[in-house]
N, C-alpha and C positions, 0 to 999 in steps of 0.2 A: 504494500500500500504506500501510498506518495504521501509526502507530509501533509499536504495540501489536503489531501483526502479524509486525512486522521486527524487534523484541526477539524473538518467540519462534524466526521462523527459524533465527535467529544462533545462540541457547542452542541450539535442538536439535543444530546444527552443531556448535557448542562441544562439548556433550554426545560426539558420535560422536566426534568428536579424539581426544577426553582418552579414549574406552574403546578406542580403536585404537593409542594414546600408553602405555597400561597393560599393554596385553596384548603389545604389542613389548619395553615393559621388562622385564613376568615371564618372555617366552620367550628372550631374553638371559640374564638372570639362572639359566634354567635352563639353559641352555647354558654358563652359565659354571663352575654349579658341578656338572655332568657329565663335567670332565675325568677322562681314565683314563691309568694309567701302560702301561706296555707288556706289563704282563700280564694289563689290561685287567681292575685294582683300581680304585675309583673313588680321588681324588685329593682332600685338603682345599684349602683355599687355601696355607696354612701351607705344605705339602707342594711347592704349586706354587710358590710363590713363591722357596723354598728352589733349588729346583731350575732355574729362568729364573735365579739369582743365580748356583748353582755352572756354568752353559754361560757364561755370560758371563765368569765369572772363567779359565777353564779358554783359552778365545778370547782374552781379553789377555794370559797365559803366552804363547799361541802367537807373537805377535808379534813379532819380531824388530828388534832395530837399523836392520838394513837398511832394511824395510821405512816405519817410520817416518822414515827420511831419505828416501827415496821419495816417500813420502807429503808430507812437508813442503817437495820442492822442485816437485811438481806443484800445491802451492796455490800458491805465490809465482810458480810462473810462471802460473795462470789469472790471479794477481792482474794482474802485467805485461800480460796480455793485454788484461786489463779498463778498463785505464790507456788504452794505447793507441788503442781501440776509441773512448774516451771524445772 
């Protein structure tokens, strides 16, 4: 094959990528901004993001004392484990 011929293969390759590469990011994008609330209003981002912040704050209320000593003596002992292992 001639150079000439193998630049053009490549570009046209390149070419389909990048409009296959285009059309996955528009159809995200509209997938992202089709969120709907529960009574299936459509959702801004503003709205969404509002609301990922208040489940998360709402989930660290829940958390308890306990929970996090639990929590913190189950790392330190994968740590021990990962020592001995070693």
């Amino acid at each position: 094959m001639t150079r000439q011929k193998q630049r053009r293969k490549r570009d046209s390759k390149d070419k389909g990528t990048e409009k296959a590469n285009k059309d996955r990011r528009q159809k995200t994008e509209e997938q992202r901004n089709k969120k709907t609330n529960e009574q299936g209003e459509n959702i801004t981002k503003e709205e969404d993001r509002t609301r990922t912040l208040q489940k998360k704050k709402i989930k660290n209320e829940n958390i308890t004392e306990e929970d996090e000593n639990r929590k913190e003596r189950e790392h330190y002992r994968r740590r021990r484990e990962q020592k001995r292992t070693r």
